[in-house]
BALOBA-1460 file (C-alpha; in Angstrom, 3 decimals):
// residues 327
<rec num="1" residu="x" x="0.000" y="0.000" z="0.000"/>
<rec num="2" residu="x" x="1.663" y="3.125" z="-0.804"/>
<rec num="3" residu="x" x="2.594" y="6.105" z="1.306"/>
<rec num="4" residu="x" x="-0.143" y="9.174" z="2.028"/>
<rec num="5" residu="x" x="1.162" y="12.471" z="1.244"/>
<rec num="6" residu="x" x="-0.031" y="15.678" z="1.933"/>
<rec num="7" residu="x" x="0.009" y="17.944" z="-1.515"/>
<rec num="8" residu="x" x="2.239" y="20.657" z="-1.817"/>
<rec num="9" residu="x" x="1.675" y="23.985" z="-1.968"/>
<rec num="10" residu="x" x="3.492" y="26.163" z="-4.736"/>
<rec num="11" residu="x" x="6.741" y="28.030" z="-2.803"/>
<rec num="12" residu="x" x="5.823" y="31.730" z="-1.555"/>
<rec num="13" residu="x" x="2.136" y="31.265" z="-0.946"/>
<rec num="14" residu="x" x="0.711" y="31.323" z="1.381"/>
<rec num="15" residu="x" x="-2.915" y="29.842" z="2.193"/>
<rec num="16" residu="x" x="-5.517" y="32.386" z="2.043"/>
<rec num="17" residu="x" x="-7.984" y="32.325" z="5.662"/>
<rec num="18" residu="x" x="-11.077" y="34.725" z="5.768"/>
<rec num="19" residu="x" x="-10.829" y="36.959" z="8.700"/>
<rec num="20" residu="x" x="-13.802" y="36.927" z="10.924"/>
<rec num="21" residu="x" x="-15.290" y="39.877" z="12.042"/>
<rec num="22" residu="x" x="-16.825" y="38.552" z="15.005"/>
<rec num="23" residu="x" x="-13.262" y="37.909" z="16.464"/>
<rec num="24" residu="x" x="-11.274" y="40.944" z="18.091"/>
<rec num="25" residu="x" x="-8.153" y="42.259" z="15.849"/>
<rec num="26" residu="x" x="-5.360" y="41.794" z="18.009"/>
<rec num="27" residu="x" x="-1.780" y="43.990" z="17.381"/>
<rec num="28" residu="x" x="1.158" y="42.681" z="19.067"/>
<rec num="29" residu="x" x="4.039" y="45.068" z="18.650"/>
<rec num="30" residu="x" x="7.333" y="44.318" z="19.980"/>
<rec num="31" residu="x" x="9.454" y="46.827" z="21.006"/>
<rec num="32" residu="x" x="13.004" y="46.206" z="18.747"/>
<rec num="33" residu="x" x="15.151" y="48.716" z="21.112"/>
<rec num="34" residu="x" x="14.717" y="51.650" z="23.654"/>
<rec num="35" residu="x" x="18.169" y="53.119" z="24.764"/>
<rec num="36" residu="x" x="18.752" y="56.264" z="26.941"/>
<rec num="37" residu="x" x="21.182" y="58.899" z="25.190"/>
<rec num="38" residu="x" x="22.436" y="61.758" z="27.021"/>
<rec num="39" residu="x" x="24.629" y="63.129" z="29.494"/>
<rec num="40" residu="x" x="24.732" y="65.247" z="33.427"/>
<rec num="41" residu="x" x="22.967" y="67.687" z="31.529"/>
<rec num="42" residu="x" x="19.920" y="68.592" z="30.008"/>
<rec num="43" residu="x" x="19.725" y="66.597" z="26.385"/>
<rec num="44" residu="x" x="16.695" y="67.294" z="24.166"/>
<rec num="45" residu="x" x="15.780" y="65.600" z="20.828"/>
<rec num="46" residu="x" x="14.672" y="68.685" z="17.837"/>
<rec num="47" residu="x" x="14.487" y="65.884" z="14.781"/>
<rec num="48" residu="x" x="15.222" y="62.869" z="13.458"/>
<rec num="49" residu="x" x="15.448" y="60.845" z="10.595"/>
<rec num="50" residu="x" x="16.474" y="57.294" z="9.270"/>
<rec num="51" residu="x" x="18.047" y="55.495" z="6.065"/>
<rec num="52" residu="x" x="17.598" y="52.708" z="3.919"/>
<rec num="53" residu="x" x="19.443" y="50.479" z="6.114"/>
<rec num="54" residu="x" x="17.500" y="51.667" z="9.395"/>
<rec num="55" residu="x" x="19.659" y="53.503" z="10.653"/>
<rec num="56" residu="x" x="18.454" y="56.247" z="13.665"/>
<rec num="57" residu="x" x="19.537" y="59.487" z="12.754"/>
<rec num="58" residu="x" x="18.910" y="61.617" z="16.388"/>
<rec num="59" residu="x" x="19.871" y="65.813" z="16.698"/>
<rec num="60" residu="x" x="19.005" y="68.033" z="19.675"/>
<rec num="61" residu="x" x="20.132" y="70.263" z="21.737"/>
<rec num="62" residu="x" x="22.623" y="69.779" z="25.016"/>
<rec num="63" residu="x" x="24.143" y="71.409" z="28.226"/>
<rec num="64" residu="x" x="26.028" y="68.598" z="29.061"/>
<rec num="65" residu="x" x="29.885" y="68.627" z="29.259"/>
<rec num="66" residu="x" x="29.863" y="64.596" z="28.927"/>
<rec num="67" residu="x" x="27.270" y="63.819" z="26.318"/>
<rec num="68" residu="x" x="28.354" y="60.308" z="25.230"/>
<rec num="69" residu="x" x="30.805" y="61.368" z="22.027"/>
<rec num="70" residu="x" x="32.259" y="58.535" z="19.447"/>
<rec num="71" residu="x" x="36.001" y="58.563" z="19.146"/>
<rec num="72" residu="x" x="37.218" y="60.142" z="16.134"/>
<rec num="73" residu="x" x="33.693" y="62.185" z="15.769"/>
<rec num="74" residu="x" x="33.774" y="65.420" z="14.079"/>
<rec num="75" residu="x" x="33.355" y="67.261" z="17.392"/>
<rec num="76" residu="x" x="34.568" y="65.217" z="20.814"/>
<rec num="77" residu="x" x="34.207" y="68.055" z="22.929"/>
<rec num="78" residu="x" x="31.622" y="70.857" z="24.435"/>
<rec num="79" residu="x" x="32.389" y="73.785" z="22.377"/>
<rec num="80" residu="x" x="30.906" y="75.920" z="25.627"/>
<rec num="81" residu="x" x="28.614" y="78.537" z="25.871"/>
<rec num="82" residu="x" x="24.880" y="77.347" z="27.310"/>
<rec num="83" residu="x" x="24.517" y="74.883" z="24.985"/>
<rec num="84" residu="x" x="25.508" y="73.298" z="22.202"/>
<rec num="85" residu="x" x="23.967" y="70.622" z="19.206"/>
<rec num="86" residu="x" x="24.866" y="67.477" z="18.922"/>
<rec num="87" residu="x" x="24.131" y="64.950" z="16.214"/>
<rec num="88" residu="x" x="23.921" y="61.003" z="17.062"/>
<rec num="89" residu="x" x="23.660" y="57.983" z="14.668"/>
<rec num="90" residu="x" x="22.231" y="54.525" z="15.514"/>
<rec num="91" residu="x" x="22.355" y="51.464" z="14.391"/>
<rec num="92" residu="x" x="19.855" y="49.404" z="12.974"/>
<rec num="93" residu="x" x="19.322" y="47.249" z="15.968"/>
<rec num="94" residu="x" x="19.910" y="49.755" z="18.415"/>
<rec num="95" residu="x" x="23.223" y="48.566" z="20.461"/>
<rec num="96" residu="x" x="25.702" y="51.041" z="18.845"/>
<rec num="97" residu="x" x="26.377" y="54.333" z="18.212"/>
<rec num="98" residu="x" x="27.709" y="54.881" z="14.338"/>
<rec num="99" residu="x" x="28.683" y="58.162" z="16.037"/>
<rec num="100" residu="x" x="28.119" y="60.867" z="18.432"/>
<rec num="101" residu="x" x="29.053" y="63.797" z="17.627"/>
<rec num="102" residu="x" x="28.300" y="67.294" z="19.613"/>
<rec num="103" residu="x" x="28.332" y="70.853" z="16.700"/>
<rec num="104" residu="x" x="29.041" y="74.402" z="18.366"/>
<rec num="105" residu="x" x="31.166" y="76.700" z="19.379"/>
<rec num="106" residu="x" x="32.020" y="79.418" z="22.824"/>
<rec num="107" residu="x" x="28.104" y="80.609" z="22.198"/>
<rec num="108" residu="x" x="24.441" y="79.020" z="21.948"/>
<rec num="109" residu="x" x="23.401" y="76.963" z="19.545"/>
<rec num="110" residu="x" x="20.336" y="75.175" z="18.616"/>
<rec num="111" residu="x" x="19.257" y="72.634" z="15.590"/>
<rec num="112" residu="x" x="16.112" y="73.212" z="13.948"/>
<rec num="113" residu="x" x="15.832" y="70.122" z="11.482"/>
<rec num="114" residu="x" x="18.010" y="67.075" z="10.259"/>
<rec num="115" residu="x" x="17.908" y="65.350" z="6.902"/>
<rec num="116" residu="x" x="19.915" y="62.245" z="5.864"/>
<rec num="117" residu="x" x="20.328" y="61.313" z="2.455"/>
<rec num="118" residu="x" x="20.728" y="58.236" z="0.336"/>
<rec num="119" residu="x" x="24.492" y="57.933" z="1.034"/>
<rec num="120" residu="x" x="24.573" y="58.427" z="4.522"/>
<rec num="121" residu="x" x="25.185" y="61.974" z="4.774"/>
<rec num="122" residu="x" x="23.440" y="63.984" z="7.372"/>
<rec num="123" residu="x" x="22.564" y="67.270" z="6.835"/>
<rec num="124" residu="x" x="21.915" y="69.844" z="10.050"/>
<rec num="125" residu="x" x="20.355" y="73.434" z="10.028"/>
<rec num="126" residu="x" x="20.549" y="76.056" z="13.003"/>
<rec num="127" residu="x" x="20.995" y="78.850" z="14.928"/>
<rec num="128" residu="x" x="24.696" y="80.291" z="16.156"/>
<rec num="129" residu="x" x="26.042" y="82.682" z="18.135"/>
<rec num="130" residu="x" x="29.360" y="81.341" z="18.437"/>
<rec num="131" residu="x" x="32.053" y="83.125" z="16.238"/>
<rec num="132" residu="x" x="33.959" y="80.172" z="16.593"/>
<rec num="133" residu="x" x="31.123" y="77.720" z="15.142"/>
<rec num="134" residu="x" x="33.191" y="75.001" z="13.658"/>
<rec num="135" residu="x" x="32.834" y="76.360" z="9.637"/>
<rec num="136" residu="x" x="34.973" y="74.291" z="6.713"/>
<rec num="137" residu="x" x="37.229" y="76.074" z="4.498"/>
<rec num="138" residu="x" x="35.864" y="76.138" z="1.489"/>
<rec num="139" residu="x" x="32.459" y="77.316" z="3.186"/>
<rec num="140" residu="x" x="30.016" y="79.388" z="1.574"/>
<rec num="141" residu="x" x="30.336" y="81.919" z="4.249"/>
<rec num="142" residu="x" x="33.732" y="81.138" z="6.738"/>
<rec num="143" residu="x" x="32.712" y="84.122" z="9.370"/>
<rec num="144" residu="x" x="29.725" y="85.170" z="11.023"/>
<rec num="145" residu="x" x="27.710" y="87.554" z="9.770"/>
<rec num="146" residu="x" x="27.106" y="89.796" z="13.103"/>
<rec num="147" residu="x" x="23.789" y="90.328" z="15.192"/>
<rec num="148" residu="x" x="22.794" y="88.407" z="17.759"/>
<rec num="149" residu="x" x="22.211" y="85.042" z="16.065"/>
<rec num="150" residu="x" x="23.568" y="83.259" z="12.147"/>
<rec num="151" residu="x" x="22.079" y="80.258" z="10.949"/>
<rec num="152" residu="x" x="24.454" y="77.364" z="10.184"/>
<rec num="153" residu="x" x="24.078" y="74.012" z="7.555"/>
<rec num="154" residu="x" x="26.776" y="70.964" z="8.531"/>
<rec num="155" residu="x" x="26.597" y="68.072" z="6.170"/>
<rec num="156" residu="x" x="28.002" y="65.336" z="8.059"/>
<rec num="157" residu="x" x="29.766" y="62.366" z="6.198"/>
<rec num="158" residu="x" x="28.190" y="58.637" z="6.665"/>
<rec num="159" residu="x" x="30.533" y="58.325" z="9.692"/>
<rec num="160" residu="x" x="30.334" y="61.160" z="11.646"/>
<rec num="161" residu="x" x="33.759" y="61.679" z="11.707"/>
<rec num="162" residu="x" x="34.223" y="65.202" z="8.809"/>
<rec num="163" residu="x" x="32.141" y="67.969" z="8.097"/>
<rec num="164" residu="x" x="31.817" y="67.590" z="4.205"/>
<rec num="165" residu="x" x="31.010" y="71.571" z="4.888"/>
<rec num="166" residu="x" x="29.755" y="73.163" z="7.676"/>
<rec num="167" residu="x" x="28.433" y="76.946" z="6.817"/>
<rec num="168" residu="x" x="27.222" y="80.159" z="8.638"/>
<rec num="169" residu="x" x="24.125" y="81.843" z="6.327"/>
<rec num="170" residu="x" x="23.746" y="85.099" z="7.885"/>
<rec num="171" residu="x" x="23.745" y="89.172" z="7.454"/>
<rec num="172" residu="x" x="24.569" y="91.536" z="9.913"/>
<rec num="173" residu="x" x="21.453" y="91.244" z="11.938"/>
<rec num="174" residu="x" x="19.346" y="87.896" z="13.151"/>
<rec num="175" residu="x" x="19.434" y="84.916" z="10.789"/>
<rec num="176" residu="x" x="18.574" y="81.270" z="11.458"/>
<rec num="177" residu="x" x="18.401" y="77.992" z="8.621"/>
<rec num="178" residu="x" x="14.966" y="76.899" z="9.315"/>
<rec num="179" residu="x" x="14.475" y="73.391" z="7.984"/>
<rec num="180" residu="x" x="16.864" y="71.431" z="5.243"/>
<rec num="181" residu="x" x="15.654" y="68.931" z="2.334"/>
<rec num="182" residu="x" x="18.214" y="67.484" z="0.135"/>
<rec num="183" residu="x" x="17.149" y="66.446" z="-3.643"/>
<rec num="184" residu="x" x="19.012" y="63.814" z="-6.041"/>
<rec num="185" residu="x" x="22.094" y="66.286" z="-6.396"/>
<rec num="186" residu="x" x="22.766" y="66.444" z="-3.379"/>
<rec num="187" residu="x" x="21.560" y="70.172" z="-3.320"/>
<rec num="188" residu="x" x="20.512" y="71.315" z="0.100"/>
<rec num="189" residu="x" x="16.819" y="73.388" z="0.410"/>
<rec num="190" residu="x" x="17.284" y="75.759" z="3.208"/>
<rec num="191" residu="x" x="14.474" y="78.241" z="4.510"/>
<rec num="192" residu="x" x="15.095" y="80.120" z="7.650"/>
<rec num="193" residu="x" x="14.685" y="83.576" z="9.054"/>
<rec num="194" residu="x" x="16.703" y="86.727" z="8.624"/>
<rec num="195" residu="x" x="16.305" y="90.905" z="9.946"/>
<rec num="196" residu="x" x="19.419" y="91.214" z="7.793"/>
<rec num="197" residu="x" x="18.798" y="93.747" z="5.130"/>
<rec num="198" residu="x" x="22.334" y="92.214" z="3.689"/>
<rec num="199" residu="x" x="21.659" y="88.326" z="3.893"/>
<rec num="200" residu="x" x="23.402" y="87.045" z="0.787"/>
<rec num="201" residu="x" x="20.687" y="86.460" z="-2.675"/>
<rec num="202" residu="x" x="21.751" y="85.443" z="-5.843"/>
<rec num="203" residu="x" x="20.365" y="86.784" z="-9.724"/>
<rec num="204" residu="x" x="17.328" y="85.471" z="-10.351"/>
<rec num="205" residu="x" x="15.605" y="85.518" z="-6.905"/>
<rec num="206" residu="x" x="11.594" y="86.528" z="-6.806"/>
<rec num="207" residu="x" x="12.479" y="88.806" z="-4.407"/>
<rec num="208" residu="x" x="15.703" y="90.779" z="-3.955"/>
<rec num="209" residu="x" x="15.044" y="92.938" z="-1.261"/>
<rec num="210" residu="x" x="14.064" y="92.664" z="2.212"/>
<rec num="211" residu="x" x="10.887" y="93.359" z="2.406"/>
<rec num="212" residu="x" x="10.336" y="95.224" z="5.817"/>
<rec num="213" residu="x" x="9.609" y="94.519" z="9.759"/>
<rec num="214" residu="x" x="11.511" y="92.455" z="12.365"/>
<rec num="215" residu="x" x="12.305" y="89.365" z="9.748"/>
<rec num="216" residu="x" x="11.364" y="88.013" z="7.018"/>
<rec num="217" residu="x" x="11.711" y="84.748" z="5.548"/>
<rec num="218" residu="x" x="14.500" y="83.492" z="3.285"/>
<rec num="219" residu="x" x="14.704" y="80.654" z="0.426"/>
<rec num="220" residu="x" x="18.602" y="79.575" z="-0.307"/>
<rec num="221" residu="x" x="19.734" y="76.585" z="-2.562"/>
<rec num="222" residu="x" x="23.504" y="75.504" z="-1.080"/>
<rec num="223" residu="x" x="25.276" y="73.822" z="-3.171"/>
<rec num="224" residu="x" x="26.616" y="69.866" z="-2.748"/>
<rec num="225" residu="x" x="30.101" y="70.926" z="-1.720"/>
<rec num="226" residu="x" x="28.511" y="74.065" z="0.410"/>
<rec num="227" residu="x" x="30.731" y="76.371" z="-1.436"/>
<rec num="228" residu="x" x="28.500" y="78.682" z="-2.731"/>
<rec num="229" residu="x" x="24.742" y="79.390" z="-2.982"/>
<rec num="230" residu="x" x="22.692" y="78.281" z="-6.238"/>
<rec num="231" residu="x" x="19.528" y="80.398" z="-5.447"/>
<rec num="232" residu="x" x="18.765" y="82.867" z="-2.395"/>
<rec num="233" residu="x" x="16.035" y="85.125" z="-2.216"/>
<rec num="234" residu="x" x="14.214" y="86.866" z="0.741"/>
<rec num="235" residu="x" x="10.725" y="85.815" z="1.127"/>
<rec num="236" residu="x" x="8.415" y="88.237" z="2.488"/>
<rec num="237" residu="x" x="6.146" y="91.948" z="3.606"/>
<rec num="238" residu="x" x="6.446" y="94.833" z="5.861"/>
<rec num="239" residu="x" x="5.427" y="92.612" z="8.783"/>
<rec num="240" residu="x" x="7.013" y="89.618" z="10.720"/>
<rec num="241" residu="x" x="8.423" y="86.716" z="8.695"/>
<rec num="242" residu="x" x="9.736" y="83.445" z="8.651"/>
<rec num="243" residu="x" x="10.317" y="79.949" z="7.890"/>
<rec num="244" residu="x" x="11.425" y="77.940" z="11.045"/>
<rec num="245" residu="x" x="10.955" y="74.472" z="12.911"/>
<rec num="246" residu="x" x="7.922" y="73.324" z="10.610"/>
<rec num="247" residu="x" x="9.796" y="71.471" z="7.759"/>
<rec num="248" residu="x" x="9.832" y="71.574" z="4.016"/>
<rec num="249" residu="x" x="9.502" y="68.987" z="1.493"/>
<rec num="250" residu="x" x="10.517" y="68.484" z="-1.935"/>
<rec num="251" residu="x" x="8.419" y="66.164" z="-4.381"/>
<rec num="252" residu="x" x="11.020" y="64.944" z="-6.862"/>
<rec num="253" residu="x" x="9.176" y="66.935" z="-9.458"/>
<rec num="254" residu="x" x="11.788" y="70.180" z="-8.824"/>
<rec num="255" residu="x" x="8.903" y="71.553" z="-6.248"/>
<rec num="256" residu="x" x="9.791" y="72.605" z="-3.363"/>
<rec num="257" residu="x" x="6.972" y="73.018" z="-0.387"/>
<rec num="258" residu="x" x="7.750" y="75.384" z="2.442"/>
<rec num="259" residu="x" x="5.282" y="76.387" z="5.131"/>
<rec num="260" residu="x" x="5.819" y="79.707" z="7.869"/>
<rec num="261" residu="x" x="4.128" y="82.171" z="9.236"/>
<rec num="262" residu="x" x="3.558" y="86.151" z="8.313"/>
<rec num="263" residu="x" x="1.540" y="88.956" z="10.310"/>
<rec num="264" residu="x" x="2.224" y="91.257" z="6.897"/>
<rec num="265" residu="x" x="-0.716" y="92.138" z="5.287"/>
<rec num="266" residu="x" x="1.476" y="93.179" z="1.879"/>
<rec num="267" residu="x" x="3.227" y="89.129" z="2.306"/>
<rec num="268" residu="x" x="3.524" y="88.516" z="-1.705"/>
<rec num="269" residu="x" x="0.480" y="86.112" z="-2.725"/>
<rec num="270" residu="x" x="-0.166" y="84.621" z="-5.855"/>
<rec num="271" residu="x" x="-3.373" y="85.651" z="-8.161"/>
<rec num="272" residu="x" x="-6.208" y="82.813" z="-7.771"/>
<rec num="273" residu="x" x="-4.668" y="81.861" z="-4.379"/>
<rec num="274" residu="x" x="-7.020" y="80.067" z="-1.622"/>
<rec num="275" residu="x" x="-6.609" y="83.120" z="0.195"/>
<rec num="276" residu="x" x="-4.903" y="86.636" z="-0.777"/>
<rec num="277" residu="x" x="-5.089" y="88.638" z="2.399"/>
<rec num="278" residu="x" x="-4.219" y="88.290" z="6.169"/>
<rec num="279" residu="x" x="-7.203" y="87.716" z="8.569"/>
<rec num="280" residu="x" x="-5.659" y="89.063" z="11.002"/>
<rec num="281" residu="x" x="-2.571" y="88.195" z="13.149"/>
<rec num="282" residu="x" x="-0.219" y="85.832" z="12.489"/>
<rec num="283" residu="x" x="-1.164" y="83.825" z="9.949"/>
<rec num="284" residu="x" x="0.393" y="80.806" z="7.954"/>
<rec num="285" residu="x" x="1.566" y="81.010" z="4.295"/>
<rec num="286" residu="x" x="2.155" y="78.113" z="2.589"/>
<rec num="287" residu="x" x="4.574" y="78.175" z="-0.688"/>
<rec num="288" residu="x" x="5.004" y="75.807" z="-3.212"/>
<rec num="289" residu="x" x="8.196" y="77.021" z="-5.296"/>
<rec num="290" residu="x" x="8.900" y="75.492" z="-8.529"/>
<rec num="291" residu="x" x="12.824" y="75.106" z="-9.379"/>
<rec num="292" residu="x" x="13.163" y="72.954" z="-12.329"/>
<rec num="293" residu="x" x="14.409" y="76.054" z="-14.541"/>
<rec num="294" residu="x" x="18.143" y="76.679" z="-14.774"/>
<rec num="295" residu="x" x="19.383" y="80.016" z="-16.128"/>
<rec num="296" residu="x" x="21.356" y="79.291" z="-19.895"/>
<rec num="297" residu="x" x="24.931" y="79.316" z="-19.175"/>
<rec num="298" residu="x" x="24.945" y="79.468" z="-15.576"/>
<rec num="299" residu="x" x="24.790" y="76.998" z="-12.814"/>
<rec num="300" residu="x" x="22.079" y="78.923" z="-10.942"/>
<rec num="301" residu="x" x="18.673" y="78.650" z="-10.563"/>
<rec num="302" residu="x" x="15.349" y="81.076" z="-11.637"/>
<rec num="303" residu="x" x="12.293" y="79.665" z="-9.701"/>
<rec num="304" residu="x" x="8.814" y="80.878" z="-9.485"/>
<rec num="305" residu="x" x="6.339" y="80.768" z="-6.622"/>
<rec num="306" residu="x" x="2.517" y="80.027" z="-5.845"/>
<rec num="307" residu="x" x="1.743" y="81.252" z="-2.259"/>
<rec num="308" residu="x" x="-0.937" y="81.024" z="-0.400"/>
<rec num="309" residu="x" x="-1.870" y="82.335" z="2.969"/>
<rec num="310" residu="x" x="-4.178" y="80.034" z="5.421"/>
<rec num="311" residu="x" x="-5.684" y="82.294" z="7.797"/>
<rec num="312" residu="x" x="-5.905" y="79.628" z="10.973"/>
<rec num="313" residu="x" x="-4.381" y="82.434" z="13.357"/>
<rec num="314" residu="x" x="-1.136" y="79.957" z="14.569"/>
<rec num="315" residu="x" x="2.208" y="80.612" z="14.255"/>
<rec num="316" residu="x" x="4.211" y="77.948" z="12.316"/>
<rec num="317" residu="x" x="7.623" y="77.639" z="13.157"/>
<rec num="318" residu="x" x="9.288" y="80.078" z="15.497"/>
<rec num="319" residu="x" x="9.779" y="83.493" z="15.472"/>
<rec num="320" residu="x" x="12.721" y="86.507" z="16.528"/>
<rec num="321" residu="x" x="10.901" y="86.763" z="20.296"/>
<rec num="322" residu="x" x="11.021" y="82.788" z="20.632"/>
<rec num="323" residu="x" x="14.614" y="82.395" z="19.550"/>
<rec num="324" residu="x" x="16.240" y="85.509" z="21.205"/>
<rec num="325" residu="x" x="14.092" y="85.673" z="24.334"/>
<rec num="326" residu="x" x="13.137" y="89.690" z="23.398"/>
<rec num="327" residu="x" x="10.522" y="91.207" z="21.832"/>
């Protein structure tokens, strides 16, 4: 008598079961990894972001003297001041730090956003005071610009252990990079806030002059090597503006999606917007830049803008009285 088998299934499928709703759905997550990270101090988290091979990408804030640095990072030490950034990298499964690495100078500083790109590189906007802010040599801008705050962008390399560039963007007056996206160039998307009637634009921008009031917001392009801008232009009215804290985002499509906030009734809006005047207060404009042009003959960019202000009254981002501490 010969041998019962059971039949085979093809490989890779797997037998189809109808759920039943009369049963509860039950989720059972399992928690991979939960670490502390800090030091004596006080250690706060601003962003954070991962790659394709899960890697934790982690960037705050510190006042600690003995945050938990990896040897050879690009920064082993406290620069001093009240606090500095620092900029951490995990691995996938959570038991070691790719690197640790802290970013500032004698001054404050603060980080605002980080980005990490398909290689590995991390990219890190802020806010300086530190004339000593740790700036590459073939920066953009290798001195700071004067007032009481610059903004900075560091790109990181995959191990934390070189500044590929490390920039101040600033005028003589406040200035702070806002938020950073990166695109397939490795071309860094940087909005931020500036009073500086002098922060650096390029040919091209919509808008070459500051438009007025405590700050308005700015739109830069750095290039992959951070050595010089592709597209800067200021961004805004007579009143208060800015682009800080709330992100951007780019769509692949050479758009380029950047949301603040504005108390300027004359903040430049686009005909046909959703809504072309302030309500009243601060309210939120939302910009959607397109940059696929490039001038003939040049490697910088012309873009053009459709803004639109939502009138929900909040604040996005943060503003000249929340970074400085005056009014």
């Amino acid at each position: 008598m010969g041998t019962l088998r059971a039949p085979r299934r093809p490989a890779g499928r797997l037998r189809r079961r109808r759920l039943r709703p009369s049963l509860p759905l039950v989720i059972d997550p399992v928690i991979t990894y939960s670490t502390y990270l800090g030091g004596s101090g006080d250690d706060n988290p601003i962003w954070s972001d991962i790659d394709r091979a899960g890697n934790f990408y982690v960037t705050g804030s510190t006042t600690s003297t003995d945050f938990p640095t990896t040897r050879r990072a690009f920064q082993c030490a406290f620069g001093g001041g009240p606090t500095d950034a620092w900029v951490a990298k995990l691995n996938r499964s959570g038991t070691r730090l790719v690197y640790a690495t802290y970013l500032g100078g004698e001054g404050e500083e603060d980080v605002l956003d980080l980005t990490a790109d398909r290689a590995g590189n991390a990219y890190i906007p802020g806010l300086t005071s530190s004339a000593d802010f740790p700036v590459t040599g073939h920066a953009f801008q290798r001195t700071y610009g004067g007032g009481p705050l610059d903004g900075y962008v560091t790109k990181l390399n995959p191990s934390g252990t070189r500044a590929v560039y490390s920039t101040y963007l600033g005028g003589s007056d406040l200035d702070l990079a806002g938020s950073v996206r990166v695109d397939r160039h490795g071309v860094a998307h940087v909005p931020g806030v500036t009073g500086s009637a002098d922060f650096p634009v390029t040919g091209g921008a919509f808008q070459a002059g500051y438009g007025g009031g405590p700050t308005d917001a700015f739109l830069i392009l750095l290039s992959r090597d951070g050595s010089r801008l592709e597209f800067g232009s200021y961004l805004g009215g007579s009143g208060e503006d800015g682009s800080a804290g709330a992100g951007s985002w780019l769509d692949g499509r050479g758009n380029w999606y950047i949301p603040g906030f504005t108390d300027s009734a004359d903040f430049p809006v686009t005909r046909g917007a959703f809504q072309t005047t302030n309500a009243g207060g601060f309210d939120v404009f939302l910009v959607k830049v397109d940059l696929g042009k490039r001038r003939k003959g040049s490697g910088q960019r012309t873009a053009s803008a459709t803004a639109r202000a939502d009138g929900s009254g909040a604040r996005a981002g943060l503003t000249r009285e929340r970074m400085t501490g005056r009014r």
